[in-house]
N, C-alpha and C positions, 0 to 999 in steps of 0.2 A: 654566673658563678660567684661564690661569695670569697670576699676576699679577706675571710678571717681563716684560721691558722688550722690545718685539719689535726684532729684530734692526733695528740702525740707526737704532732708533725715536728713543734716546739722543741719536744725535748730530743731530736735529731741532734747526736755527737755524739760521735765514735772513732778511732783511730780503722784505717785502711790503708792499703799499700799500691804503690803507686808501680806502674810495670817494671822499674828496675829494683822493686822491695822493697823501694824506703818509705818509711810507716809518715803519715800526715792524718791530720786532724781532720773531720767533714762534720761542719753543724751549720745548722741555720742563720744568715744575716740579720742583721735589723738595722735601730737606725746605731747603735752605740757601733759599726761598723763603718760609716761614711765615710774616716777616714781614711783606712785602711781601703776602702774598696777607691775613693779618689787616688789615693796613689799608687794603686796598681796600673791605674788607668793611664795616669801621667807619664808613666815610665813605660809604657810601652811603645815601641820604637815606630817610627813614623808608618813604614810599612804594614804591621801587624794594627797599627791602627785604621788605617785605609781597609785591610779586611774586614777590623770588627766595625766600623762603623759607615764604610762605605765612601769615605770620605778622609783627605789625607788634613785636611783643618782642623785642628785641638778646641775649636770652639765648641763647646756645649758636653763637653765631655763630662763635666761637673755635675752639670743639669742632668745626665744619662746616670750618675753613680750616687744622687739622690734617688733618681729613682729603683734604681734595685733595689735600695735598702725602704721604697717606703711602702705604702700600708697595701698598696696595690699589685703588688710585686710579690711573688715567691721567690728565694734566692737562697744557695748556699757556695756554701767557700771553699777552699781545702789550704787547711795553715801548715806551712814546715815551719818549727819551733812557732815562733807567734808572729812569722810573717804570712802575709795573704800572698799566695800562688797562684791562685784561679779561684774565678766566680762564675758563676750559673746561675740564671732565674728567666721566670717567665711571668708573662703579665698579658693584662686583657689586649690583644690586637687593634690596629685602627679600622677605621669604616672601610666595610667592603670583607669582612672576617667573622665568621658566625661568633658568636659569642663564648662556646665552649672550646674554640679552639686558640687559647692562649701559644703568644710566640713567644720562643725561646731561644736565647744568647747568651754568647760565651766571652772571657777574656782572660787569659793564661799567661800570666809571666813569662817573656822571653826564655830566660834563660833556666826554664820550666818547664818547655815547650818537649815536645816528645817522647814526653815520659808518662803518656797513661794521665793526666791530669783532666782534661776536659771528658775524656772515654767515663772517669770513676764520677764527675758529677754530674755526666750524662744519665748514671744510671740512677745516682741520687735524687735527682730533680727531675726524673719518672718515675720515683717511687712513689715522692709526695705528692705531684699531679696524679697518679691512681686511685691513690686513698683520699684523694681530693673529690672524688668521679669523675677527673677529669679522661676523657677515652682518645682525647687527639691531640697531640702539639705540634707548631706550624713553624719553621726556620728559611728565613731567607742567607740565601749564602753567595758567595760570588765565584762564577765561575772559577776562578784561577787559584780560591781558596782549597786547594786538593785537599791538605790537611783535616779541613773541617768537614768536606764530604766523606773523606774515609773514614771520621770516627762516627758518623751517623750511619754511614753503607754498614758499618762491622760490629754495630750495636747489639743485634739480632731481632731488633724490631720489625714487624711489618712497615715497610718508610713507600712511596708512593713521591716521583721528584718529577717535575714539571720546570722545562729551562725558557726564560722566556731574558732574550738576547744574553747579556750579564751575569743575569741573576738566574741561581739557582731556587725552585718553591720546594721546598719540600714537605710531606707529614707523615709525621711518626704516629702510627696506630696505638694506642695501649688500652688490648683487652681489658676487661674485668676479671675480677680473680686470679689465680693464681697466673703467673705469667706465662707465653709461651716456651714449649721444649725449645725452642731453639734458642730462646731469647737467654733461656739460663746454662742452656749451653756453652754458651759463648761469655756468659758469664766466668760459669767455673772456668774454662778455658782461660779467658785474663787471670784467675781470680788464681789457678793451679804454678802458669809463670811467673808470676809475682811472689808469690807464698815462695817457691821453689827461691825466687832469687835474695830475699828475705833470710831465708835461712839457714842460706851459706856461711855468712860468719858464728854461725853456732854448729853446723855442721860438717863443714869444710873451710874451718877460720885459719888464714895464712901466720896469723899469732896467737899466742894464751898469755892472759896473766893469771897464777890462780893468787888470790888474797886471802889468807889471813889461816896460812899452812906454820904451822906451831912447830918451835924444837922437842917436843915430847913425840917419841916414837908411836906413841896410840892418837896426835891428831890428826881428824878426819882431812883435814887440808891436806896436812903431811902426806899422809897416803895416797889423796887423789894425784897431789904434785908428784909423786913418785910413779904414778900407776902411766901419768902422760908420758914421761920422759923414758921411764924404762919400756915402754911399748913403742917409743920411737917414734912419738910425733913427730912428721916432718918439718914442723916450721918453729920460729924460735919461741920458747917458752920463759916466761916471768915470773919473779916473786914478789910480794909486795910483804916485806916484814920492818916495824920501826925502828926494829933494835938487834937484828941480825945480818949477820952480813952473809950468810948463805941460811937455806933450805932444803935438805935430799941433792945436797953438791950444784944448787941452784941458788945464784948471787940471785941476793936482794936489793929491790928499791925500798926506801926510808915509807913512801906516799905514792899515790898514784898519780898525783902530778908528774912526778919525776922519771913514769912509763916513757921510751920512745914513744913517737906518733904511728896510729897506724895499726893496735892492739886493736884485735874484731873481738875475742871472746872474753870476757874476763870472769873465773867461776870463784863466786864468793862461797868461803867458810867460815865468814867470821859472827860475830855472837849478832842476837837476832836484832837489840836494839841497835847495833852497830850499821844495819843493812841498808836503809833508807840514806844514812850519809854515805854510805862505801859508794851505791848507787849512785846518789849526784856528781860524786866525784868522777865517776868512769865514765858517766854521760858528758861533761866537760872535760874528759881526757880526748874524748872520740872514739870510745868505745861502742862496736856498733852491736853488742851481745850479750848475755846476762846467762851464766847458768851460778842457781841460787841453792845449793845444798842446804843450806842452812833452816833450819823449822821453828815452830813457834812465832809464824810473821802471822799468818791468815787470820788466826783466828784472835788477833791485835790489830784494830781497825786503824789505830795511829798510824804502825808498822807498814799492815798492805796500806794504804792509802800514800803515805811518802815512798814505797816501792815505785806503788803506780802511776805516780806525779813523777818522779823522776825517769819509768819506763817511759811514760806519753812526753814530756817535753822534749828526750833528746832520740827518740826517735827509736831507741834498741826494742830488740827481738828478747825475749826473755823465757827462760825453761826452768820450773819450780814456781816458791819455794818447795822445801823441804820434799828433797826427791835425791835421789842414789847415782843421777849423773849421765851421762850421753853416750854413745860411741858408734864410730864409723869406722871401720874394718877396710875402707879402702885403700888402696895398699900407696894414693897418691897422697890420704890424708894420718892415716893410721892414727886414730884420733882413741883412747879409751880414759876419759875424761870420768872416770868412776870411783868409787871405793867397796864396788860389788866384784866376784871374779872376774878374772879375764874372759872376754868373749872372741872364739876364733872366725875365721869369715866363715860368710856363707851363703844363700839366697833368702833368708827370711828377714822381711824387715818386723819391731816388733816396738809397739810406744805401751804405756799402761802406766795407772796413775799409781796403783800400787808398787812399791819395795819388796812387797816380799814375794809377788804374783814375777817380777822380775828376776828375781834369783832363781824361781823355780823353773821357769820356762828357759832362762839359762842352760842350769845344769844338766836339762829336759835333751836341749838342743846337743849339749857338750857331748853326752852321751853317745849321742845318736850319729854323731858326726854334720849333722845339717849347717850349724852357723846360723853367724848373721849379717846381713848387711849394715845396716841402722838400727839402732835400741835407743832408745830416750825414756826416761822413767819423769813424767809430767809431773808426776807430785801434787801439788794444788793445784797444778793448770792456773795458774793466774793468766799467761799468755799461752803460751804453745802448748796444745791439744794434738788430740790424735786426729782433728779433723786438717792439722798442717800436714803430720806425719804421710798422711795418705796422699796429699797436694804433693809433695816431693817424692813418695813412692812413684806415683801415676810418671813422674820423669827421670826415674832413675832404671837404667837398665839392668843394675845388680841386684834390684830387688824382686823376688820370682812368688814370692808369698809373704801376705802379711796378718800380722798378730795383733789387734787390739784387745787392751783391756780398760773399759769406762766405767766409773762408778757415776756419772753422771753426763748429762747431757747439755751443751748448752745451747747449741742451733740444731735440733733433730730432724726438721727438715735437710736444711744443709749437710750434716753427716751426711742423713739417706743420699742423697743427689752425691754426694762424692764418692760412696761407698757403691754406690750403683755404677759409677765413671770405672773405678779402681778393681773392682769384682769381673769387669769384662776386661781385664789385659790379666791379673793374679787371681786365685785365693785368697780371701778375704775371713777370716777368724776370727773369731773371740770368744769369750769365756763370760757367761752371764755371772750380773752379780746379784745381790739380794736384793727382792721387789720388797718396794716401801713403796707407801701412797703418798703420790705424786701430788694432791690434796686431796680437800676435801669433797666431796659428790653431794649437789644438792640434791638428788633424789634419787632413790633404787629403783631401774626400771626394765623391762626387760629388754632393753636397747641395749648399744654396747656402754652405755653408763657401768653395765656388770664389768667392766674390763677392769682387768686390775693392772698395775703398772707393767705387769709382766706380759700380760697380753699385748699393749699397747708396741712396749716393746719389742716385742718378737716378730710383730707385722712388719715392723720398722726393717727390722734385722729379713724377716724372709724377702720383703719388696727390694730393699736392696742388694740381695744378692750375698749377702756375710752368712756363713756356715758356721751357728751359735752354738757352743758346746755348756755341759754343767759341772763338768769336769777338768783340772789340770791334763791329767793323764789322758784325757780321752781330748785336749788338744793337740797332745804329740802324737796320738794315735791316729790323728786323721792325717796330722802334719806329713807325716811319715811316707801315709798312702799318697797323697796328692803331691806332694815333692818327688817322689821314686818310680808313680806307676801312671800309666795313661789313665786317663776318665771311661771309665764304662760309657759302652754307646746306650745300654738302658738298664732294665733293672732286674732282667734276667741271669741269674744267679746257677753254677755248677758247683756242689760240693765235693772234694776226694777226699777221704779218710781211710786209715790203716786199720782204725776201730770204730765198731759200727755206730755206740753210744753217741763215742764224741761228733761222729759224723750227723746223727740226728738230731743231735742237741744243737749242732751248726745251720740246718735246715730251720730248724722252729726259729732259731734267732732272726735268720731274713725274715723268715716271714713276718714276725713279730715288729721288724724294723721296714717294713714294707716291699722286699725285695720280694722275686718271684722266684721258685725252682723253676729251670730250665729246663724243659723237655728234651731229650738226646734225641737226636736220629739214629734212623735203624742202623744206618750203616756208622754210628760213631760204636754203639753197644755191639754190632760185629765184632771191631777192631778190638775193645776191648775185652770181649770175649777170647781173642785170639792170645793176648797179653796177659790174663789171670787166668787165678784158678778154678777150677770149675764151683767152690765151695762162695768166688767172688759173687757180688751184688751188681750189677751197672747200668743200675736206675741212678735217680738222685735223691740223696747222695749215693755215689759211688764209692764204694766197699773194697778195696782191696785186698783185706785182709791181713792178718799182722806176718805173712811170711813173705809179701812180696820185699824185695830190695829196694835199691837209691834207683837202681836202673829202671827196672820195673815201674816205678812209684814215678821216672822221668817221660815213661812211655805211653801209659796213662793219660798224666798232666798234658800230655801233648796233644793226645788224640780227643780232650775233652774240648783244650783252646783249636781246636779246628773245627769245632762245631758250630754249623752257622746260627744256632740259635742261643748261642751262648755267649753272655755280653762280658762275665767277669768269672774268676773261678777264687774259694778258699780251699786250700790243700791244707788239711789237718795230718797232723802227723806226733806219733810217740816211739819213741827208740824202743827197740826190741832186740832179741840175740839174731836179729836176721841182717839189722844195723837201724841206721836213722835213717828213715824214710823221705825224709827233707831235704836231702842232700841231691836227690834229683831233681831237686826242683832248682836249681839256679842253671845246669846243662839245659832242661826243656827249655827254659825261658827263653835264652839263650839261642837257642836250636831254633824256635819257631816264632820270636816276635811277632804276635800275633794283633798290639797293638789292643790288647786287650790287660784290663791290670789283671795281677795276680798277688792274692794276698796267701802269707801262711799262719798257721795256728801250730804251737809247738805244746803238746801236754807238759807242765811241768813245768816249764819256762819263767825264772824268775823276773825276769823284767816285764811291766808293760807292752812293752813294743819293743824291736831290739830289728838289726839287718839281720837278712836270713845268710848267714855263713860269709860276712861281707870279703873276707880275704880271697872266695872263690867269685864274689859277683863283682869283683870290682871298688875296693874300697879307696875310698876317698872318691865313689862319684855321688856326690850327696845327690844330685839333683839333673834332672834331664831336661829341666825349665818345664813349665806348667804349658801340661801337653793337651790343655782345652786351645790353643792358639789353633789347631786342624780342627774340622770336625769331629765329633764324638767320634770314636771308634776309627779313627783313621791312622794306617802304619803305620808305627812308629820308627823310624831311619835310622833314629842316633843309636847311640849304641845301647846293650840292652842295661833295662833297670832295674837298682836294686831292689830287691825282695822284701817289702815288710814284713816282721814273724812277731807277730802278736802271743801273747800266755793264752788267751780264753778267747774261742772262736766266735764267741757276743759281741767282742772286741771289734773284732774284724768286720762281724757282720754291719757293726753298728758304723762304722769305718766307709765300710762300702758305699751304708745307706745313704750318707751324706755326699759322697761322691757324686750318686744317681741324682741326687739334690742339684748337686754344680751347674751337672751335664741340664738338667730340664731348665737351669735358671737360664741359662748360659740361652740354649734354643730359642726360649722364650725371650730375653732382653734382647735376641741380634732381631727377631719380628718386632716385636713388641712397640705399638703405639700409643701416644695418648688419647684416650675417648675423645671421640670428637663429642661436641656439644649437641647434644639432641637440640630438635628442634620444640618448637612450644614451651620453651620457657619463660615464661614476664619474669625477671628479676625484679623489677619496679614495682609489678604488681605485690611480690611478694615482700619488699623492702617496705613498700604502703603500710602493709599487713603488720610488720614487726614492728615498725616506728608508730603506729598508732598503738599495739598493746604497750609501749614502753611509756608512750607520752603521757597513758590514764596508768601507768604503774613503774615509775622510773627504776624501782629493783629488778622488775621481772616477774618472771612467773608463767605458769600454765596458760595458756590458748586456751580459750572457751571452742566449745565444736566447731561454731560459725567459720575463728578464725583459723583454726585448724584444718578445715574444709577447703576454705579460703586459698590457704598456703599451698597445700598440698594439689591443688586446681594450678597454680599458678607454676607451681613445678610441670606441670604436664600429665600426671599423674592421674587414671582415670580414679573417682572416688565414689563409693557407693553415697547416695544423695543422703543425707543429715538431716534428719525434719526435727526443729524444737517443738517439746508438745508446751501449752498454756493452758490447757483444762483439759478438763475428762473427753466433753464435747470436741473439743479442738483431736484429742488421739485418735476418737473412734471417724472421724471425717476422713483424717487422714488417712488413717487406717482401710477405710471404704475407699477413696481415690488412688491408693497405691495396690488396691485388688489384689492381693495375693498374700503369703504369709512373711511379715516382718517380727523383728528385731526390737524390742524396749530396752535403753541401755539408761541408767542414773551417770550425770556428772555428775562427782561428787572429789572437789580439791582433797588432793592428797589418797586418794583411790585409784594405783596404777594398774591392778590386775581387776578387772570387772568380774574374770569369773571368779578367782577367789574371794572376791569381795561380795557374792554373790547380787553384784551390782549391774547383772541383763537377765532378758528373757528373749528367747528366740523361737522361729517357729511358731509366732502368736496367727489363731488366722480365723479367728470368733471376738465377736461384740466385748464376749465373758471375759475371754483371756486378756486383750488390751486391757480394761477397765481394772481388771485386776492387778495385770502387771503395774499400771501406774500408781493406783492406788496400795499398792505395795510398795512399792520404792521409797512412795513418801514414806510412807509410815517407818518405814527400817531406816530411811537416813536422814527425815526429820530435816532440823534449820540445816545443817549441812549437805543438805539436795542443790546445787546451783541450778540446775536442769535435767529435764528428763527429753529423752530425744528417741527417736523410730530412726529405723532402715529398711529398706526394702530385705528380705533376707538375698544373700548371693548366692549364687549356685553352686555347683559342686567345684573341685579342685585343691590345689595342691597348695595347705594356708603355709604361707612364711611369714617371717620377721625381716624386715628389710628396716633397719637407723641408721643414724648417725650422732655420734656426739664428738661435743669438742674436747679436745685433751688439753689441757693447760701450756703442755710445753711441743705437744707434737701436731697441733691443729685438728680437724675434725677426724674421725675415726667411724669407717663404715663396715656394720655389721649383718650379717642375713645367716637367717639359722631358721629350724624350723619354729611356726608358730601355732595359732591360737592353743586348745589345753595341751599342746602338743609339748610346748614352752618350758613351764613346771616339771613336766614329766622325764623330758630327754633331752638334756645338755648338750645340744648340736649346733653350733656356733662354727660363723668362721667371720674372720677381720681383715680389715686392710686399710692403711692412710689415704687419706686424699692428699690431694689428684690421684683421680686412677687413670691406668691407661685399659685398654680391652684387656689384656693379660690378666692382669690384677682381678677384674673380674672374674673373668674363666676361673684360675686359679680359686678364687673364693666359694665361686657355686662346685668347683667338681672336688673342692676340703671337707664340703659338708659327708658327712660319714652315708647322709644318706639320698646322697647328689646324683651319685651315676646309676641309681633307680628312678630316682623322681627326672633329672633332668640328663637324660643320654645328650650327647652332640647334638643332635639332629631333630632333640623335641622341640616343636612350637613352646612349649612353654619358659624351654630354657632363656628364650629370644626375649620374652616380653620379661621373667622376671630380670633379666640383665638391664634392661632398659630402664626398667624402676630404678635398679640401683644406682644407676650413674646420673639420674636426676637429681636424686637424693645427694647422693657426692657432689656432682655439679650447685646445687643450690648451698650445700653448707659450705662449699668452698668461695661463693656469692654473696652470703649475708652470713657475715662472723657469728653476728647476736643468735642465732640457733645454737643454743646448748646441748640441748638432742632437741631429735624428731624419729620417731619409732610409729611407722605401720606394723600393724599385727591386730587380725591378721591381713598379710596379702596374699587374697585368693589367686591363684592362674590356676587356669586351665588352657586349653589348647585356642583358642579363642581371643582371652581378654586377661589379664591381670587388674582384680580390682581393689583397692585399698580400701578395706571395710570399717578398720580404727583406726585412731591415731591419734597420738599424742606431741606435743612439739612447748619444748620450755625454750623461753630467750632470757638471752640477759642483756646487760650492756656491756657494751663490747668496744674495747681502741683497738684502731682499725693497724694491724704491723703488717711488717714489708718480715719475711726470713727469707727472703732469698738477696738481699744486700749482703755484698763483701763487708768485711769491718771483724777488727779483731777486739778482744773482750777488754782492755783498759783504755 
C-alpha cells in the first residue's frame, strides 16, 4: 500500500458536529502537527493512557506522536477552536499482518471523552482508507476498554472480533463503493442527533440579542426586535445599540461585550460591511448562534470569507446571510424571529432559500388554517440548509409535513439519504426551481448524458420519496389533501357530480394524471339507483343530477365510499335552486369513515383550495397527522377530516394523483433493498481497463471497441464478440469463420449514432457485401476511420438502452429506455441515481411508457434486462472515471441479454466521500 496522500485526501477540512452539536474542525495531520498531537498525548490521564497504549509508562509516548504525523501514517484530528481533541490514524501493521490491512488508533482528550469524538474520526479515517483501496482495518483493544469497543460495535461497519485473553482483535470490513445501508444508517442517525442538538440555540435559544435594530420606525432590526417580543418569546431578549438606551421598550447594551453570559442566538441587522466584526464579537461573547438578515455579504468574498472565519473558529451554527428570519410556534419557545408576517402554529415544517417563495407559502398556510411548526428562510445557505431542517424535523414530534424549497444543492446524495429517512415518518414537498445546466457535457449521446438538470433532479426527488410540485398553489393543494384526508389505498378513483360535464371533465383528468375510474359493483349501482332519479347516471362518473339535494348528494357519497373497489372519491359539486350539493358531503364523511380520502371540487369557487364548509367539519382541526403511519387504506379512528374543496376538479385530480404517488413510495421504501451485488464482476479487471486509457491519454476520452469490450466483459455483461477488421482479406476470413450473417460497424471519434452517421451495415452474409461494406466505410470516413470492426449479427428481441453517466454534483445517473433506431424516433427514457436498490429498478423498467408490454412481472426478459442494469450501476458506482457508458442496443430476449454497442468515455476522476457528515464552512 502506498503511503502517499490519496487523491483529495489532502485537502480533508471541514467543520462537523460532535454528538452534543458542537461544531469542531476535521483535517488531515502532518508533521507541522507534532506538537499538538505530543501534547495531547501527555495530558492524558494515566489510566486512558494504559488503554491507548497498553501500558501505564509515559515512555515512548513521543516516539508513538511522531509517528502519526509521519510519512507512514494516515492520521486526522478534530480541533475545538485551535486546540487538538482527538487523533485518529492508521499505518502499515507489524509482522504477522497482511499488508493491506493497516491498524488503527485512537487518542481523545479526557475531558472530550463522550461526546462522539472518536465515532466522527472513526468515520473519517474510513473514508480516506477507502479511497485509498484500502478494504480492511485491523484494531487491537483491550478488553476492559468498553468505550472503545462500542464505538467500533455501533460504527455500522461489517467488524468481525476475535478475543484472545486481554486483548480484543478486531477488523473492520470497508466495501468498495458506495458504503453499506447500514453503515449510513447509522450514520445519519449520529449525523440527525447532533444536527438536532446544534440547532437548538437558533431554534429553541434560551436567549436573543438582536443587533443593530435602529430608532427609525421602518428598520428592519427595529421590526424583527419588535416582532420577537411582541409574540412573547419566552426567554430574555437584548439589544445591542451604541447610542440608545432603549429599542421597541428594549434597553440597550453600548457593545456586545457588555451582553450577560450565556446569549445562544444573536440575529444580526446591521450594515453588511459591519458583519464580519459584529460576528467576532459574538463568537468571543459565547454566542452559540448567528441568524444574519443582513444581504450584500456573499457575493463579497472579503465579507463571506470573515463571516466564515469567525462562524468556523468559535464554533456557531449560522442561518443566512440575507434571508427573512426563523420561527418556531412552539408554545415552550414562541420564537418569531422575522420581519415577514406572523406565522400561527401548525403541523407543517417549511425551510426555503427564497423570501418571497416564504411569504407565499405563509399566507398559503394562513389561509387555510394549517400553520407551522418551524420556518427558517436560509437565504444564502452559507450554513444551515434544508438538509439540517429535515435532521430536526425527523425529531421533532410537532412536525407532521414538510416543505422545502432549493434553489441549489450542495450534497445531493446526502439530501436524497435524508429526504428518503424524513419521507417515511412525513410528507416531504417541494416546489421545483428553474433547470439550469448543471455544466458542461462532453458529449451528446444517447445515454442519459441527454439528461438535463431537471431530469437528474427529479430522479433524485422521485428515489427519495419528496412529492415535487411546478406550482405554488398546487403545493397548498396537495398540502391540504395529505394534512386532512387519509392516503388512498391505490389508484382507483370514483367520481360524483351534480353536472355531468363537469363530472367528465373530472374523469379525463385522472386519467390524464394516471389514476384509474373505478368500476362500482352491482350492488353499489342498486343502491344508487334506489337514492336518484331515474333521469341519474351511476356509472363513473356518477350523475346525480342538478335536483338532487345536500342529503341526497350525502347518500350517494356514502354508498360510493363503501365500495370495495374504490380507493378514493372527488365529489364535484355546483349550487343550484335545489341548494349546494356539498353540503352533504362533510355528514357522509362523518357518517361512514371509511378511511378513504375524499376530495371536493366546488364550480365556481374562488379560491385554489379552501375547507369544504369548515365551521360544519370541524374547524381548527387542521390536521389528523399524516395517516400513511397505518397502512394504505386502513381506518381511520380519529376523528373525522377535513374536506379539501378545490375550484377545478384537475386540481383535485392532480392532488390525488400525488397522493397514489406517497402510498406506492411508502410500500415500496418499507420492502425496499439495496441490489445486492451481482456476481461476476472484476472491478480490477475493469479499473486495469480505465487506468491504462488514461495513462496513454491523461484527459480522457472514448474507449477504442477492444477497451469497450473489455470493460463491459468485466462488468459481467454478456457482449456480442467485437472482431477488428486490418484488410479486406482479414473481413472476409472472418466473415467465413463466424458463418453466418454479421454486422460492419466504422469507429469513427466523435460518431455517437452509427446509424445516423450512416456509420454500419448489417445483415452482410456474401463475399460482395463485406468487401463492399468495408471498402465503403473507408471511402465515406477517409483519415477519420480509427477502425472498422464485425459482429456476429444478434438475434431477435427486445433492443434497449441501458447507461450510465456521471452527474457533476449528484454521482452517476442510470438510464434504460428503448434502443437502437428505436432511440431517435420515440423518447422513452427512464432515470434513476446510484446505488440502486431492486426498487429503483423495478420502478425504472415498469416508467418506460412502453414496459408493461415489453416487460410484464413475470417475463424472462424483465430478469436479465434488470441484471444489466444494476452492473452497469454497480460498476459506475466502482470506478468514478466512467463518464458515461451507454449499450445500445441491449438485445434481450427470453434467453440471453446481449450488448451488441457500446460506448464508454472516462475522465480523470478525485476519488470523494458524500456520505461524510461535515457542515459547509
Amino acid at each position: 500500500m502506498s503511503t502517499a496522500a490519496a487523491p483529495g485526501a489532502a485537502a480533508l477540512r471541514h467543520r462537523a458536529l460532535l454528538a452534543d452539536g458542537t461544531p469542531v474542525l476535521v483535517r488531515r495531520l502532518g508533521a507541522d502537527d507534532l506538537a499538538e498531537v505530543e501534547r495531547l498525548h501527555r495530558e492524558l490521564p494515566l489510566d486512558d493512557h494504559y488503554l491507548r497504549f497498553f501500558t501505564a509508562s509515559r515512555a515512548g509516548s513521543d516516539t508513538a506522536a511522531r509517528s502519526i504525523v509521519g510519512p507512514d501514517s494516515v492520521a486526522v484530528g478534530a480541533f475545538r477552536s485551535a486546540r487538538l481533541i482527538g487523533v485518529a490514524h492508521y499505518r502499515r501493521s507489524g509482522e504477522g499482518t497482511a499488508p493491506e490491512d493497516p491498524e488503527i488508533a485512537f487518542a481523545v482528550a479526557h475531558d472530550q471523552q463522550h461526546k462522539g469524538v472518536a465515532t466522527l474520526l472513526l468515520e473519517h479515517l474510513t473514508s480516506l482508507a477507502r479511497l485509498r483501496g484500502v478494504r480492511r482495518l485491523v484494531a487491537d483493544v483491550l478488553a476492559i476498554n468498553y468505550d472503545m469497543l462500542r464505538v467500533f460495535a455501533d460504527a455500522g461497519l461489517p467488524v468481525t472480533r476475535r478475543v484472545d485473553g486481554e486483548i480484543t482483535h478486531l477488523v473492520l470490513e470497508l466495501p468498495p463503493g458506495t458504503p453499506p445501508r447500514g453503515y449510513r444508517d447509522a450514520v445519519l442517525e449520529r449525523e440527525s442527533r447532533a444536527d438536532a442538538q446544534s440547532l437548538r440555540p437558533l431554534l429553541e435559544p434560551r436567549s436573543i440579542v438582536v443587533i443593530g435594530a435602529g430608532r427609525r420606525r421602518d428598520s428592519i432590526g427595529r421590526s424583527v426586535l419588535r416582532r420577537i417580543v411582541a409574540d412573547g418569546f419566552t426567554g430574555p431578549v437584548y439589544a445591542v445599540h451604541p447610542h440608545a438606551a432603549a429599542v421597541a421598550g428594549v434597553p440597550c447594551h453600548r457593545s456586545v461585550s457588555e451582553l450577560p453570559p450565556g446569549v445562544d442566538l444573536a440575529v444580526l441587522c446591521v450594515p453588511a460591511a459591519a458583519v464580519p466584526e459584529v460576528a467576532e464579537q459574538c463568537g468571543r461573547a459565547g454566542v452559540r448562534a448567528l441568524l444574519v438578515i443582513t444581504s450584500g455579504i456573499s457575493c463579497d468574498p472579503v465579507l463571506a470569507g470573515g463571516l466564515t472565519a469567525a462562524v468556523e473558529r468559535y464554533g456557531m451554527r449560522l442561518v443566512g446571510p440575507n434571508c427573512l428570519g426563523l420561527v418556531n410556534t412552539d408554545p415552550r419557545v414562541r420564537l418569531q424571529a422575522t420581519f415577514c408576517r406572523d406565522a400561527t402554529a401548525g403541523p407543517v415544517g417549511v425551510a426555503a432559500q427564497s423570501g418571497g417563495v416564504v411569504i407565499a407559502i405563509l399566507a398559503d398556510l394562513e389561509r387555510l388554517g394549517l400553520g407551522v411548526s418551524t420556518l427558517v428562510s436560509t437565504g444564502d445557505g452559507a450554513d444551515v440548509s434544508g438538509d439540517d431542517l429535515m435532521l430536526w424535523w425527523s425529531e421533532d414530534d410537532r412536525t407532521r409535513a414538510a416543505v422545502l424549497y432549493v434553489e441549489s444543492l450542495r450534497r445531493p446524495r446526502t439530501f436524497a439519504e435524508l429526504a428518503r429517512r424524513l419521507s417515511r415518518r412525513m410528507p416531504v414537498l417541494t416546489v421545483r426551481s428553474g433547470s439550469t445546466e448543471v455544466g458542461a457535457r462532453a458529449a451528446a449521446s444517447h445515454s442519459a448524458a441527454t439528461a438535463t438538470p431537471r431530469v437528474v433532479r427529479d430522479a433524485l426527488f422521485r428515489q427519495a420519496g419528496i412529492l415535487a410540485v411546478d406550482r405554488l398553489s398546487e403545493l397548498t393543494e396537495l398540502l391540504a389533501l395529505l394534512c386532512w384526508q387519509p392516503l388512498p389505498a391505490g389508484p382507483a378513483v370514483a367520481v360524483i357530480s351534480n353536472a355531468g360535464g363537469p363530472g367528465v371533465l373530472a374523469v379525463d383528468a385522472c386519467v390524464g394524471y394516471g389514476l384509474i375510474p373505478a368500476e362500482l359493483t352491482e350492488a353499489t349501482r342498486e343502491r344508487l339507483q334506489r337514492v336518484l332519479p331515474a333521469t341519474a347516471a351511476v356509472g363513473n362518473p356518477v350523475d346525480t343530477t342538478a335536483t338532487v339535494a345536500a342529503a341526497g348528494y350525502g347518500e350517494v357519497l356514502a354508498a360510493v365510499l363503501a365500495d370495495p373497489g374504490v380507493d378514493a372519491v372527488i365529489a364535484v359539486g355546483a349550487a343550484t335552486a335545489a341548494g349546494d350539493p356539498l353540503e352533504g358531503v362533510t355528514p357522509a364523511v362523518r357518517a361512514t369513515v371509511p378511511g378513504k380520502p375524499v376530495l371536493a371540487a366546488r364550480l365556481g369557487q374562488t379560491a385554489a383550495v379552501g375547507r369544504l364548509f369548515p365551521g360544519r367539519a370541524g374547524a381548527g382541526a387542521s390536521s389528523v397527522g399524516d395517516p400513511v403511519a397505518a397502512p394504505a387504506g386502513a381506518d381511520v379512528t380519529a376523528a373525522p377530516a377535513t374536506v379539501p374543496c378545490y375550484a377545478d376538479p384537475a386540481a383535485a385530480a392532480l392532488a390525488l394523483s400525488r397522493a397514489v404517488q406517497r402510498t406506492r413510495w411508502l410500500a415500496r421504501a418499507r420492502a425496499d433493498t439495496p441490489s445486492a451485488a451481482p456476481d461476476g464482476i472484476d472491478v480490477d479487471r475493469a479499473r486495469a481497463v480505465v487506468a491504462a486509457d488514461l495513462a496513454r491519454r491523461p484527459a480522457g476520452g472514448w474507449l477504442d471497441p477492444a477497451a469497450t469490450e473489455e470493460l463491459l466483459r468485466a462488468a459481467g455483461v454478456t457482449v456480442a464478440p467485437t472482431l477488428v477488421i486490418r484488410t479486406l482479406e482479414d473481413a472476409v476470413r472472418r466473415w467465413q469463420r463466424i458463418g453466418g450473417p454479421v454486422a460492419i460497424k466504422a469507429d469513427v471519434p466523435g460518431v455517437l449514432h452509427k446509424s445516423a452517421a450512416d456509420a454500419v451495415f448489417t445483415g452482410l452474409d456474401s463475399r460482395r457485401q463485406v468487401l463492399h461494406a468495408v471498402r465503403e466505410l473507408r471511402s465515406r470516413f477517409g483519415d477519420r476511420l480509427r477502425a472498422v470492426v464485425m459482429q456476429p449479427m444478434a438475434g431477435h428481441g427486445t433492443e434497449l438502452l441501458v447507461g450510465v453517466t456521471s452527474d457533476p454534483l449528484c454521482g452517476p445517473l442510470l438510464t434504460v429506455g428503448l434502443g437502437g433506431v428505436n432511440t431517435d424516433l420515440v423518447d422513452d427514457r427512464a432515470h434513476c441515481l446510484v446505488p440502486v436498490t431492486d426498487g429503483d429498478v423495478d420502478e425504472v423498467l415498469a416508467a418506460l411508457r412502453a414496459g408493461p408490454r415489453l416487460f410484464p412481472p413475470d417475463a424472462p426478459g424483465r430478469g436479465l434486462a434488470r441484471d444489466v442494469a444494476v452492473r452497469l450501476a454497480r460498476l459506475a458506482d466502482l470506478v468514478p472515471e466512467l463518464a458515461e457508458l451507454e449499450i445500445n442496443p441491449l438485445v434481450v430476449s427470453g434467453t440471453a441479454a446481449i450488448a451488441v454497442d457500446g460506448r464508454v468515455r472516462v475522465v480523470p476522476a478525485e476519488p470523494a466521500d458524500p456520505w461524510l457528515r461535515r457542515l459547509p464552512t
